[in-house]
N, C-alpha and C positions, 0 to 999 in steps of 0.2 A: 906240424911244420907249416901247412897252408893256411891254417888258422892264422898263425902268428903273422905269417906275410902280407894275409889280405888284410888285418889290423894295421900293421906299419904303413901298408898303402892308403887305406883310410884316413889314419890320424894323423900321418906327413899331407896327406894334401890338405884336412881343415885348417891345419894347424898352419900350412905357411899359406895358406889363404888369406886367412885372418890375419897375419902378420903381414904376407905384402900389402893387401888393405889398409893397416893400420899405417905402415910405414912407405909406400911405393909413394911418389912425387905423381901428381895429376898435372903438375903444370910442368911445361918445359921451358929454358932458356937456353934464348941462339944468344952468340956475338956476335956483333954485325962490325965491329969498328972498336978501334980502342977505345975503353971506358961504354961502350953502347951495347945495350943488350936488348931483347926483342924477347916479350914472352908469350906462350900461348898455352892455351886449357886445351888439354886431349878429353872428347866426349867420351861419354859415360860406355858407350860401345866397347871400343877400343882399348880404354880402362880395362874393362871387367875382360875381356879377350885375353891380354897380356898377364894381367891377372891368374887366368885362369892357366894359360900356357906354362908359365914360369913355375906354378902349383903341381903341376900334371910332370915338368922336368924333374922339381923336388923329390916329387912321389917315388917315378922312379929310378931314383939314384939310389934313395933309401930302401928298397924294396930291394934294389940290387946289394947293395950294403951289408942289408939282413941275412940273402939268402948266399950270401959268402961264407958271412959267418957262420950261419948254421952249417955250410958245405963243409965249412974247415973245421969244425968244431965233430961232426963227424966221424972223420977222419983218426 
């Protein structure tokens, strides 16, 4: 059982690592005014921080997810 849990925790967070990497927006846009927009690049810092949070949330959602199931499955 803890096998399988530290695995879901592992492979959830490469896996949406790599996918918010692949798909998270670097740049943001404000509106300042009808039709005017304003953009700016978030440093690489910041990036990989948010990155990494949003990863580490994923994790454990799905770790908790897992060990539901296996609680219920139990049963």
């Amino acid at each position: 059982m803890e096998k399988l849990l530290v695995k879901t925790g592992v492979y959830s967070f490469i896996i949406s690592f790599i996918g918010f990497l692949i798909f998270f927006p670097r740049e943001r846009r404000f509106e300042e005014g009808p039709n005017e927009y304003v953009g700016e690049i978030v440093p690489y810092s910041e990036f990989f921080f948010n990155i990494t949070r949003y990863s580490a949330i994923v994790m454990v959602i799905a770790v908790l997810i897992v060990a539901l199931y296996l609680w219920a499955d139990k049963k």
